[in-house]
Structures are given as structure tokens and as C-alpha cells.
N, C-alpha and C positions, 0 to 999 in steps of 0.2 A: 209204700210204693212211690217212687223217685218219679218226679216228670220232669223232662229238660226241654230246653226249647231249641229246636232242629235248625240252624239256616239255613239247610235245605231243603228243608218241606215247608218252611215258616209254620210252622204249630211248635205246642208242647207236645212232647209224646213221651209215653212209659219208658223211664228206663228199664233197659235187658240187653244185657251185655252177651256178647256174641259166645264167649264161656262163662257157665254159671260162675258165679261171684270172682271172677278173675276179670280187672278193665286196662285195655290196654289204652294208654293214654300220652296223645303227644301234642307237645305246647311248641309253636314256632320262638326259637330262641332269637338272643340278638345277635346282629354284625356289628363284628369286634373292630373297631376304627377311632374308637372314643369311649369317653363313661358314660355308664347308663345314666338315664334323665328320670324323673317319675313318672313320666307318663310309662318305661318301663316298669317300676315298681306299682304303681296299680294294675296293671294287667297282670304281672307274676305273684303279685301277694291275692288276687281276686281269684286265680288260680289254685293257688295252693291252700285256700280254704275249701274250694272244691273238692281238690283231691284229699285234703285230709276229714272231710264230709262222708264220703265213698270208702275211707277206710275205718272212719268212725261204725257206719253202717256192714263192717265185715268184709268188704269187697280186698283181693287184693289186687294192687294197683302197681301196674309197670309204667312210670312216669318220665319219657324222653324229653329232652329239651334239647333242639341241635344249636351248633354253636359255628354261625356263619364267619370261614375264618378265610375266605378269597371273596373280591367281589368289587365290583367297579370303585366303591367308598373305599375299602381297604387299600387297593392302586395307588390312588390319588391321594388320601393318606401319607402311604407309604414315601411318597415319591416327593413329597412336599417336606415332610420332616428327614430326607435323606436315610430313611433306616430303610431296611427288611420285612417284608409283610410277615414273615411269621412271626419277628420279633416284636412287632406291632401289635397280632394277635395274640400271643401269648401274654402281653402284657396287658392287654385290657381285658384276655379271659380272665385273667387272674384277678383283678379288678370287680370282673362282674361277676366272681365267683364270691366274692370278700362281701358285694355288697347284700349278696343272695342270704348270707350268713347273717348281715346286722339285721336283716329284715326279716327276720325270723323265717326263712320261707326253709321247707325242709329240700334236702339235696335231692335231686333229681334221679334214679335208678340209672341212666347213663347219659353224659355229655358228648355225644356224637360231633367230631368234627369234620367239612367237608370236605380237606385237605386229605385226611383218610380214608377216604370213599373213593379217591378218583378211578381205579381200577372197574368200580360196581359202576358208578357214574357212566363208564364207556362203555359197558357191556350194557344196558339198560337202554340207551341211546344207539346203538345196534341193533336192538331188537323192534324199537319204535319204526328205525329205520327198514328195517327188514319186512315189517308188516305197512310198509307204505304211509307213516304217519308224520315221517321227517324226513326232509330231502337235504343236499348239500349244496350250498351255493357262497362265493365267491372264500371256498374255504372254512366256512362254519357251516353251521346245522341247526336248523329250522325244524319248528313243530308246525306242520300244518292243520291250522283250526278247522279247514274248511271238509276235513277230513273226518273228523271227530260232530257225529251228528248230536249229539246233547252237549255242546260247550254252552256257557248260559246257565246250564240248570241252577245253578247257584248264586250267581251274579243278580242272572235276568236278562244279561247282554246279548243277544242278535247277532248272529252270525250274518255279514250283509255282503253278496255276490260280489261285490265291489269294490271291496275291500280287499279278496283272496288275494295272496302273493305281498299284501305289505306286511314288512318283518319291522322290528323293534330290536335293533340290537343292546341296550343298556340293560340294565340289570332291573330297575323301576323304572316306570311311566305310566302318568297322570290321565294317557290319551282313555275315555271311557268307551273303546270299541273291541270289538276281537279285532285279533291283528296277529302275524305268527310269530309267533318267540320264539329265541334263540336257546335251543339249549349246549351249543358246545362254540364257544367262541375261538375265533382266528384272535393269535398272539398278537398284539402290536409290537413294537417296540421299544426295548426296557421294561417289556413288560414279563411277569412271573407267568412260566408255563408246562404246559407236562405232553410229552407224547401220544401222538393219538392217531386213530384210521383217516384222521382227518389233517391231519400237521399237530403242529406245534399248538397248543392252546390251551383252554380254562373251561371247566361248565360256565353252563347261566345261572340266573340266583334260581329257577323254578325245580328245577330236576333233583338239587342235592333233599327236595325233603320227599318226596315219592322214593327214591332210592334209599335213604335211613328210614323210612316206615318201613319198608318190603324187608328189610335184612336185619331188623332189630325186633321189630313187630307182628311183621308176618303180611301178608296180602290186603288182610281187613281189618281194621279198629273200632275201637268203639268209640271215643273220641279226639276229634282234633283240634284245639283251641287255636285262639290268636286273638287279635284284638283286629275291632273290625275295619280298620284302613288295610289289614294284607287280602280282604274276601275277594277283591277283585285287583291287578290280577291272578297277585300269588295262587291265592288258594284255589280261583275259578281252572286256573292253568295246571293245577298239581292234579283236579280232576281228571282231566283231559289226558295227563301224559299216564296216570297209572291205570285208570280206566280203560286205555286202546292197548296195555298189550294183559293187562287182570284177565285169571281164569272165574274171579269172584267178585260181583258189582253190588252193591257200592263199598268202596275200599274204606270209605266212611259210616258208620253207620250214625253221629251225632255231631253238625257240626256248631262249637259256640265261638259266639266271638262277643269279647269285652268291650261294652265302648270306651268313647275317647278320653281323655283329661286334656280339659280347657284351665289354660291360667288367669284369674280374673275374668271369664268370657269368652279370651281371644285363644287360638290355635297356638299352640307353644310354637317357637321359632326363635331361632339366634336372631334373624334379621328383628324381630320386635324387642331384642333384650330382654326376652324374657326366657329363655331355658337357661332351668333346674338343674343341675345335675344330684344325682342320690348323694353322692359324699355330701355336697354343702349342703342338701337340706337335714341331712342328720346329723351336722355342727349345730343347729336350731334345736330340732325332733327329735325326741323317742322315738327308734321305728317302732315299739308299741301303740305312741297313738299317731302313728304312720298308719298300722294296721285298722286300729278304730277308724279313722277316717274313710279307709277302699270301704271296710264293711258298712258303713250307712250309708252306699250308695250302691244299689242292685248291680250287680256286672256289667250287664248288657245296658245301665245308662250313663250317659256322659255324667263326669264327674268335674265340679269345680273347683281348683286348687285356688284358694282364698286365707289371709289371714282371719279372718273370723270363721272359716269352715273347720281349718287345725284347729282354733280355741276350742271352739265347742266339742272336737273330737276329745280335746286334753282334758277338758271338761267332764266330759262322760266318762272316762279313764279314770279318775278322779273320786269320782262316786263310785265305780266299782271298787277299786282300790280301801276306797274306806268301809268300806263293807267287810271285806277281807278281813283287812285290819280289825274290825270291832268282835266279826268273827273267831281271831287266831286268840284274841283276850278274853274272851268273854269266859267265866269261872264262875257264874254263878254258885251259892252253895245250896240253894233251894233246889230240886228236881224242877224238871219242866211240867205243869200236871200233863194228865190225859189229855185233856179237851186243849191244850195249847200245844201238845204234839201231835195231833188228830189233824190242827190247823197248819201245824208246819209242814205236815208230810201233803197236807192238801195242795198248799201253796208250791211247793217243787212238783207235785204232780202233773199242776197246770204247767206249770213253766215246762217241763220235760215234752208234756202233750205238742204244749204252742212252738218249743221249737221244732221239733218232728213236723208238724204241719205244714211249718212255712218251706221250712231247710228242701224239703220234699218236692215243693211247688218253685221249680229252677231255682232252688240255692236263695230265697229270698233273705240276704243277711242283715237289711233295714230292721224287717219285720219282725227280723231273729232276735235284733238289739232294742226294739222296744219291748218283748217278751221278758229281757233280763232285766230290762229298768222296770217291768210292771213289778217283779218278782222283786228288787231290791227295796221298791215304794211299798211290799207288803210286809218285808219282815223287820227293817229298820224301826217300823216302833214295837216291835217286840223287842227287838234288844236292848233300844232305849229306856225301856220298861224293865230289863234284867229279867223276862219271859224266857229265855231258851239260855238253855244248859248247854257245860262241857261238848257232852252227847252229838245233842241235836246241832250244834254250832259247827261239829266235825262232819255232820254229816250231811250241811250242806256247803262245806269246803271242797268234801269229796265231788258235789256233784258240780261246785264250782270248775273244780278242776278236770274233770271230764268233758265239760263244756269246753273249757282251756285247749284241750286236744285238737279240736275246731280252727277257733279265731287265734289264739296264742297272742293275746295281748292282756289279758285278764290279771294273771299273776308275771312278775320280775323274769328275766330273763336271766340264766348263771352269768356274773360279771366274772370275766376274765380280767385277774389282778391287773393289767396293762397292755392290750393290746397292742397289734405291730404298729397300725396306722399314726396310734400315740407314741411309740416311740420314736419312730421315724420322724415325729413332730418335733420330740423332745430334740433327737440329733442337730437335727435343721434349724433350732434355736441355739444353741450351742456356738453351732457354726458361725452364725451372727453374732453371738457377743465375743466369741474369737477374734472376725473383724470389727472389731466395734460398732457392728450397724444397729445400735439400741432398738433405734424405731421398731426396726422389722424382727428385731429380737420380742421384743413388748407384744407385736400384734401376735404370734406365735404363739406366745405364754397365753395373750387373751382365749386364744384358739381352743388351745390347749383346757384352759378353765371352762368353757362353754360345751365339752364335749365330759364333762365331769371329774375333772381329776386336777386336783391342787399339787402344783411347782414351789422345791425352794431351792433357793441356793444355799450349797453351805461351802465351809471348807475341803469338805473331801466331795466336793460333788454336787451334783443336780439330785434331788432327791422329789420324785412323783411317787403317789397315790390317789387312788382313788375320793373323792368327797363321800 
């Protein structure tokens, strides 16, 4: 019996998906303006051990991730680097498609984009309007909060008389009040726009994800993720706009949200020099013990990105790893007796029990990973001892690897003989020692070495492979 923890009701409660073992499930994706950071990659890797938890457990899982491809960032963006928003977009979806891949996260059932919606976008923003919940004014389109008598329920935020009538037109704001959001913005100038009842213009960031849940998902789901900087006002406002024209309340039935990733302490941020982006910390990292790292930290709490927090994760990686290994060798020619398979099947029994226990009680993946270390700490000196056989060695590979299913950092990941992003490296070193820029030829190569794969030069060639 699964219990999650609601952020709407603040308890845990049973999960029961709204169709028996069918969960529909949507995670707010990113706005494509740049590469994803980790503080991205902890919330979609802390994710995708959920979902693949839920389908460990039978459940199947329709798993959306929409992908914000218009939006005040994207503009300004756009307009700075002189290109096209959607050439912008396309190129950092693809980017953050690549990175979804190193990071073991499995692909998402559909990549909804909002550029593709506009049509539902307008029709959905109609109907709000038609039932008196968004009015028109100086050319855009307003949701009025003061309309909607449960805004708050999720937040906690107070709808206050005196407030009525101030709009927010950006896309994000810090301000912590109801206030009425824009859901169809008036075009500026220079600015990317699409026809509407209303002129020339663009949704807001809150509307495209109530519209991809209604038309991919259906009215109601069973869960909606994010990480918990979108709970207010993203998510407080996505109640609001599906809920006033829903024939079925609540359109959510479980909401979770990931806490944050602090770097060293502090709130990641360019102005502090300290944002990550995913590509350069996995010139560094395995995304495998990228993945150990989210899992010893419970979702829902903040998480510290530290060099000694990686060691240790690399650490524990490390010891599983040699487990494996002593495992995949191990030949003994004696049998196992009775009473030393009695105790092997004891020992996975527990471990099977204690993960069921925790995993069960919201996804607790700490508790999950000290289960496995207890479990490694019991059978290591059995093997040390040459106590378990062929047999028994295979068949707790087997259950290794059904755990694997899970976390997916336990066992190697298929290395692809060369990768694009490597070769694209190798090009762009080339290019330099064509111009003779040694230097920048040198640090490439270094790159290129840290990311695991040995360069040479020869006469017919650059020749890479793998270490």
C-alpha cells in the first residue's frame, strides 16, 4: 500500500489512482532559453525513480513532461542572441533531450509543446471567459482570482479585497499575493505572435499546462509534480483556471513537489557564480552517481550540491559496484550448504521486505539506500569466505538487478562506442590545430579525456575510443 504526501491536503494519504493500476502522471517540464542546470536534474531524476517505482509495482504509467517553447525568457533570449524563438527552442530541446538520456531518466510518454496548443490555448481561454472568470483589458486577458472562491487552497495565500483588479502581466513573479494573471498576452513589438479574439498575441506561462493536462490526460490525474519554487504561483493558478470551467474537482488528485538544490548552502544563481549546468557537471560525474546522489536525499528535501556530498555518493557507487563484481566471479566449486542458503535467501528477504516498506511510505529513497548497504554489509563476508555459489551469486544479481529497474545506477549503463557530443568535441579540436591554436586544441583533448575516451593522432587521422 503506497502513501504519498499530498500538497494539498499536507498529509500522506493512500495512493488509488483514479483508474485501477492505470496513473496518469505530469511533471512540469523546462523553458527552453538555455541548458538545463541540476537543480533541473534533481527534480527529473527524483521523478523518474517515482515513476519507475509505480511501474516496478504494476501500475501503468502515462508520463507527460511539457516543454515550454514561448515565454517572456524565450523573447528576450531570442532577441539578444538575434535568432528565432523557435530556433532557440528547438535547439535547447534537443539539448535537454540529450541531457534526459546521459541521465538515465527514461523518456517521457509525450513531449507536449506550447507552441502546438495555441488553437486549445484560445478555445480554453473562451470558455473561462464566457463563464465570467477572465475579462479583457487593454488588449490581453486576465484571470480574475477574486472570482474563483478556493484560490489559496494549495499555496495558503488569501485572496485580499484590495488587491481585486491588480494584474501581473510577466510570465513569473516573486510578488507572494493573489493578483490576476494574464492568461493571453497583447503582442509587443518585435515580438512572436499568433491571432486571436483578442488581437495579435501569446498565452501566459499558467494556461499552457491546465490545457496539455485536459487534452492528453483527460479532466483528472492522479499526479502532478514539480519542484516546489512552481507551487505558488504556477501551480496555485493552474488550479484556479481548470477548476472554474472542470465538470470534475479536483483535476488533481496528488500534488508532489521536489525540494530545492542549494549549492554549498547558497540558492544557485548566475549572479553568485555558481550555476551548474548538466553538460559541465557530467565532464566531472557519472550521471550514475549523479543518480546516487538525488536518491540519498528524500525528494521533498532540499538537497546540497557539495564536493564531498558527490564523493560520498561515488563512494557508495563504489561498493555496490564491487559487489557486482565479486558476484559476476564468484565460482566457487563447493555447493552453498543448506544452512548458508537458508541465510542468503533470509538476507534478500529482508532487504526486499525493507525496500517495499520505505519505497511505499512517499518514495523514501535514503532509507531505500541504507536497506542495500545493510544487505551488502551481510553478504560480503560470505563471499569473502567463498560461502555462496555459482547459484546463489546469480540469484542475487537477479534481484540486484530488479532493484536496478528502480534507481538505475547500480549496474553500467550501454556505452555508446562515441557519442555525438564527443564527436562534435573531437571536430572542434581539429578545427583548432588547423588554425594552430594549440592551447585551445590541448584543452579539448583534456575535455575530451575527462569525459572517458582516449585521442590520437596519427597519419591517416584522429583516432578516438573509448578508455
Amino acid at each position: 500500500m503506497i502513501k504519498v504526501y499530498n500538497s494539498l491536503t499536507r498529509k500522506k494519504e493512500i495512493f488509488k489512482p483514479l483508474k485501477d493500476k492505470k496513473v496518469a502522471f505530469y511533471v512540469c517540464g523546462p523553458t527552453v532559453y538555455g541548458p538545463g542546470h541540476i537543480g533541473h536534474a534533481r527534480t527529473y531524476i527524483a521523478f523518474d525513480i517515482i515513476r519507475r517505482y509505480l511501474e516496478h509495482k504494476g501500475y501503468k504509467v502515462k508520463y507527460v513532461m511539457n516543454i515550454t517553447d514561448i515565454h517572456d525568457d524565450i523573447i528576450t533570449t531570442a532577441q539578444m542572441q538575434k535568432t528565432d524563438i523557435f530556433v532557440l527552442g528547438n535547439k535547447y530541446t534537443k539539448l535537454f533531450l540529450e541531457d534526459q538520456k546521459k541521465l538515465g531518466i527514461k523518456p517521457a510518454t509525450v513531449y507536449p509543446r506550447v507552441t502546438e496548443h495555441i488553437k486549445e490555448i484560445i478555445k480554453f481561454i473562451q470558455e473561462l471567459e464566457k463563464r465570467g472568470f477572465a475579462y479583457e483589458k487593454n488588449d490581453s486577458v486576465y484571470f480574475d482570482v477574486s472570482k474563483f472562491k478556493d484560490y489559496g487552497k494549495l499555496s495558503g495565500i488569501k485572496v485580499q479585497k484590495t488587491k481585486t483588479g491588480t494584474r501581473v502581466e510577466t510570465d513569473k513573479y516573486e510578488r507572494d499575493e493573489a493578483v490576476d494573471f494574464v492568461l493571453w498576452k497583447k503582442a509587443k513589438k518585435g515580438e512572436p505572435f499568433w491571432e486571436s479574439p483578442w488581437g495579435q498575441g501569446r498565452p501566459g506561462w499558467h494556461i499552457e499546462c491546465s490545457v496539455m493536462i485536459k487534452k492528453l490526460l483527460g479532466e483528472q490525474i492522479d499526479i502532478h509534480a514539480g519542484a516546489r519554487d512552481l507551487l505558488f504561483p504556477h501551480h496555485e493558478n493552474e488550479i484556479a483556471q481548470t477548476e472554474s470551467i472542470a465538470k470534475k474537482k479536483p483535476f488533481v488528485k496528488y500534488w508532489l513537489h521536489g525540494g530545492l538544490l542549494m549549492i554549498e548552502g547558497q540558492k544557485m544563481s548566475k549572479s553568485l557564480d555558481n550555476f551548474i549546468t548538466i553538460e559541465k557537471v557530467l565532464e566531472k560525474w557519472e550521471p550514475r552517481v549523479l543518480r546516487m546522489f538525488v536518491a540519498s536525499s528524500h525528494y521533498q528535501s532540499e538537497l546540497n550540491w557539495s564536493e564531498k556530498n558527490l564523493l560520498q555518493a561515488k563512494k557508495n557507487l563504489e561498493r555496490m559496484e564491487e559487489l557486482v563484481n565479486k558476484l559476476k566471479t564468484q565460482n566457487a566449486k563447493r555447493k552453498t550448504t543448506t544452512q548458508k542458503s537458508k541465510q542468503i535467501e533470509a538476507i534478500m528477504r529482508k532487504a526486499r521486505k525493507g525496500l517495499k516498506g520505505v519505497m511505499e511510505d512517499n518514495f523514501n529513497t535514503p532509507e531505500a539506500l541504507a536497506g542495500l548497504f545493510e544487505m551488502i554489509k551481510a553478504i560480503n563476508p560470505l563471499l569473502d569466505k567463498n560461502e555462496i555459489d555459482e547459484k546463489q551469486a546469480k540469484k542475487i544479481l537477479e534481484f540486484l538487478k530488479e532493484i536496478d529497474k528502480i534507481f538505475n545506477f547500480i549496474f553500467p549503463y550501454k556505452k555508446e562506442s562515441v557519442p555525438a557530443h564527443v564527436k562534435e568535441l573531437v571536430k572542434k579540436r581539429k578545427e583548432y590545430r588547423r588554425s594552430k591554436q594549440w592551447q585551445k586544441a590541448d584543452e579539448i583533448r583534456k575535455q575530451i579525456e575527462r569525459l572517458g575516451f582516449a585521442i590520437k593522432d596519427t597519419a591517416n587521422g584522429t583516432e578516438i575510443k573509448r578508455k
